[in-house]
N, C-alpha and C positions, 0 to 999 in steps of 0.2 A: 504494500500500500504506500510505502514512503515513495518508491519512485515514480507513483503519480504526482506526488507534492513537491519534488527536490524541485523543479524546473520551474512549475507556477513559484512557487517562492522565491526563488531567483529575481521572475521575470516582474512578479505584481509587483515586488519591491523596489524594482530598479524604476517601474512604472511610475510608483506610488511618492518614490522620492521626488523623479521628474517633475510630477505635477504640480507636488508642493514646493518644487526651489521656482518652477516657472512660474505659478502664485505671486511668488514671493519675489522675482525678479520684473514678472509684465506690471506689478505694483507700483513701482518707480518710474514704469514709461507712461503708466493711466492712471489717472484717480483714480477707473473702476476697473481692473483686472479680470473682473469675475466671466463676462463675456469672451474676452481673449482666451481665459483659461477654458474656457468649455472648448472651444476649437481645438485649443490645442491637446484636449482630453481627448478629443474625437479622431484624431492623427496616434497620439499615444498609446490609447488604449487597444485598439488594432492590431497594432506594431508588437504590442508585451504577448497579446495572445499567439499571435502567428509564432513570432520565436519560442515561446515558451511550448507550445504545441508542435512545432517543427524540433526542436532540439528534444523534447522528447521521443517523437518519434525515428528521430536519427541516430542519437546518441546512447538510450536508454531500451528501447523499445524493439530493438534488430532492424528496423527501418519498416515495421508495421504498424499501425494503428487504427484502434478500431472508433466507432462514431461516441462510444461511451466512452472512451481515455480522452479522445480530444474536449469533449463535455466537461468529462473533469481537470483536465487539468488546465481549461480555458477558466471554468465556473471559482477556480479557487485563484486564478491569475486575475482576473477582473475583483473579485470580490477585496481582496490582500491590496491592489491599487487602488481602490476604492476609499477601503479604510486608510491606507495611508495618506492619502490626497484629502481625506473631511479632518485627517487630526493636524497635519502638516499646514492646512485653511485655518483653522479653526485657531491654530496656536498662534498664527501671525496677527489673525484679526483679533486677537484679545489682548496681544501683549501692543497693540497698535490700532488704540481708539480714533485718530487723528483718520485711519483707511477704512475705517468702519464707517466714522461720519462721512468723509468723501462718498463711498459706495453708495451709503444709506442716503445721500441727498440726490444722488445720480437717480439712482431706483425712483425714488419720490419725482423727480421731475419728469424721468422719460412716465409714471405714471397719469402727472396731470398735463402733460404734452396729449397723448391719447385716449384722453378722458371722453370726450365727442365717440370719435370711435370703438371704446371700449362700452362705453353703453348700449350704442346700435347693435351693436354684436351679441354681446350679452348681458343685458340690460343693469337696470341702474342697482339693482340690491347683488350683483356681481362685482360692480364696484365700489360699491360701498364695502363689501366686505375684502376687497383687495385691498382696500385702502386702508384699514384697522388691521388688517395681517401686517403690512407695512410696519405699521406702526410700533408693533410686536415684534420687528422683525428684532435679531439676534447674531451672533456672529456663528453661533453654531447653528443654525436657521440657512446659512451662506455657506458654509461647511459642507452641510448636510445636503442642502442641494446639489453640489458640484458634487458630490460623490455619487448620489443616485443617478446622475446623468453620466457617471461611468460605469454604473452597473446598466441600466437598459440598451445603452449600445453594445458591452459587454457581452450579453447573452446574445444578441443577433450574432454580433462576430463569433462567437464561440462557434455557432452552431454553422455559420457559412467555411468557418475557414476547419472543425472537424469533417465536413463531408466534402470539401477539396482535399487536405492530405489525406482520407482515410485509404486504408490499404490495407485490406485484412489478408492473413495469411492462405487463404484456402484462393488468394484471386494468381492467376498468372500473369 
């Protein structure tokens, strides 16, 4: 069972670092990083599963792999960058209220920027209560978002890039 996880823990962590030093670096190019960082979750996160799924099956695996290794050892790659990207967020914006308030003003503007259109759409007790979530919002609220937005890609990827490399033993 361990050399399902040697490779995801390699990969989520090198992931997971990544995301939080680039947090922690696109900070000082933007007031509000949070957006940068999602893009660049969406390129990272990909990137940890494919290798970590490829190097197990090349390195660990005899150059086999079946749709259930690639699940796992994607599900535990995304998950491990996940968490490391919400605590890596989480710890920059608490020990740095100054990027809290920046974001949390950003957020607040682009919300009454689209106020018109976010009522058409979905109406006004929709935004009323975006607007009092707002208001709640939190650093681990910012955290936790950008994590869960590396888990739902996450799982798609898992699941496209085990039944590209799969290669189970009984094929020629």
């Amino acid at each position: 069972m361990g050399k399902y996880f040697k490779t995801a823990y390699q990969f989520g962590m090198l992931g997971g670092i990544l995301s939080g030093l680039s947090f922690f670096l696109l900070s000082w190019l933007n007031p509000d990083p949070t957006n940068l960082n999602l893009i660049f979750g969406y390129v990272i996160t990909p990137i940890s599963i494919y290798l970590a799924i490829t190097y197990f099956k090349l390195y660990l695996n005899g150059g086999f792999l079946s749709f259930a290794e690639g699940m796992t050892v994607g599900a535990v790659t995304y998950f491990l960058l996940a968490t490391l990207s919400t605590i890596g967020i989480w710890v920059v914006l608490s020990n740095s209220p100054e990027l809290f308030s920046a974001i949390y003003q950003s957020k607040t503007q682009v919300l009454i920027q689209n106020k018109d259109t976010i009522i058409s759409q979905v109406g006004l007790e929709s935004f009323q209560i975006a607007e009092a979530e707002l208001k709640n919002m939190s650093p681990w609220d910012l955290a936790l978002n950008d994590g869960l937005w590396k888990i739902i890609p996450g799982m798609f990827f898992s699941i496209l890039i085990s039944i590209i490399l799969r290669k189970n033993k009984l094929e020629t």
